[in-house]
C-alpha positions as CSV (number, residue, x, y, z in Angstrom):
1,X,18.1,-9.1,-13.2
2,X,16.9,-8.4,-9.7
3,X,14.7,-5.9,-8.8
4,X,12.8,-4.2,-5.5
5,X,9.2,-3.6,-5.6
6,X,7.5,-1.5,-3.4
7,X,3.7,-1.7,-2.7
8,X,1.3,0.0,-0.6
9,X,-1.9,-1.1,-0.3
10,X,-4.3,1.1,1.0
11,X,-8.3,0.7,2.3
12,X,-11.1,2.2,-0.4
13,X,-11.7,6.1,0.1
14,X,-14.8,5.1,0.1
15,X,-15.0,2.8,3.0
16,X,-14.5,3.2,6.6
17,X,-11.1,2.8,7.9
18,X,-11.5,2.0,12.0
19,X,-7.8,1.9,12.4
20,X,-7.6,5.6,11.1
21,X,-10.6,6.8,12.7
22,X,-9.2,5.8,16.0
23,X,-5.5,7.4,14.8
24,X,-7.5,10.3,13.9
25,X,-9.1,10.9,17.2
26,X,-6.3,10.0,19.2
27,X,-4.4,13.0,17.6
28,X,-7.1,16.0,19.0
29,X,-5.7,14.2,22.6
30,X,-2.1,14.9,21.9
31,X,-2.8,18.5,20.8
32,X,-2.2,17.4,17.4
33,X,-5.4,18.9,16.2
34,X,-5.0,19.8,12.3
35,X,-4.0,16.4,11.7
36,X,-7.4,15.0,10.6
37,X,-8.6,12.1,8.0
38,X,-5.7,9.6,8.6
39,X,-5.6,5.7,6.7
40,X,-3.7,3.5,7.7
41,X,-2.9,0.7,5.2
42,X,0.3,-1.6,4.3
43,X,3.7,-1.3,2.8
44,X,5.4,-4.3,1.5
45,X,9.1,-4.8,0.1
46,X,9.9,-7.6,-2.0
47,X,12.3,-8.7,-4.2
48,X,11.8,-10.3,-8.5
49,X,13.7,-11.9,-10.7
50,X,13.1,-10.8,-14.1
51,X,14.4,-10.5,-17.7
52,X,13.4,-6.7,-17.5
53,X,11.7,-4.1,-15.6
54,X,8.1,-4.6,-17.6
55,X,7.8,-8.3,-16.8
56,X,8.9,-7.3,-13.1
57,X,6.1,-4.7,-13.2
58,X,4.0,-7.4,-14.5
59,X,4.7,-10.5,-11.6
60,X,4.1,-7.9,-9.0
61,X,0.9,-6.2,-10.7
62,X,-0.2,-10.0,-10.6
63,X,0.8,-10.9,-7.0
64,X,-1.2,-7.4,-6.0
65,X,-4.3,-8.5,-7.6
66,X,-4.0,-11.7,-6.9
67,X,-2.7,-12.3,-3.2
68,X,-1.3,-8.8,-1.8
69,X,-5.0,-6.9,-2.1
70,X,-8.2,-7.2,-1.5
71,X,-9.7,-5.6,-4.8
72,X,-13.4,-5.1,-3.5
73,X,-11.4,-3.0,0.0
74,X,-8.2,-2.0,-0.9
75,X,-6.2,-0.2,-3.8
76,X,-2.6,-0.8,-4.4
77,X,0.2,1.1,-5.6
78,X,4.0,0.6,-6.8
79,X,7.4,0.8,-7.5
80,X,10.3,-1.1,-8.9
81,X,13.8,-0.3,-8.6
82,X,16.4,-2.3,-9.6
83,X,18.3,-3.9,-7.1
């Protein structure tokens, strides 16, 4: 079966986010001023071959932890849908 997996990964809550700090300020200059604590982070698309939806969730689970994510910066959520 095919499936589609979609992941964001996202920085720490924790730890600064420069990217959304400077998204964040550059909001107040367009007049968008209640838009405030913005992170920006990654979505990714891909596409598994599995047996069934469990080992799909666990291949993608394992290319999150191990490739996709930095686990000391970044969390990582995700979906699969079959395709």
């Amino acid at each position: 079966m095919k499936f589609r997996a979609e992941i964001d990964v996202m920085p720490l809550d924790a730890l600064l986010d420069p990217q959304g700090k400077a998204v964040t300020g550059s909001m107040k200059n367009i007049g968008l001023d209640s838009i405030e604590n913005v992170r920006i982070g990654r979505h990714i698309r891909l596409n598994v071959v599995a047996s069934n939806e469990d080992e799909a969730k666990k291949m993608v689970d394992e290319a999150c932890e191990k490739l996709l994510s930095n686990q000391i910066m970044e969390s990582y959520s995700f979906s699969i849908h079959e395709d």
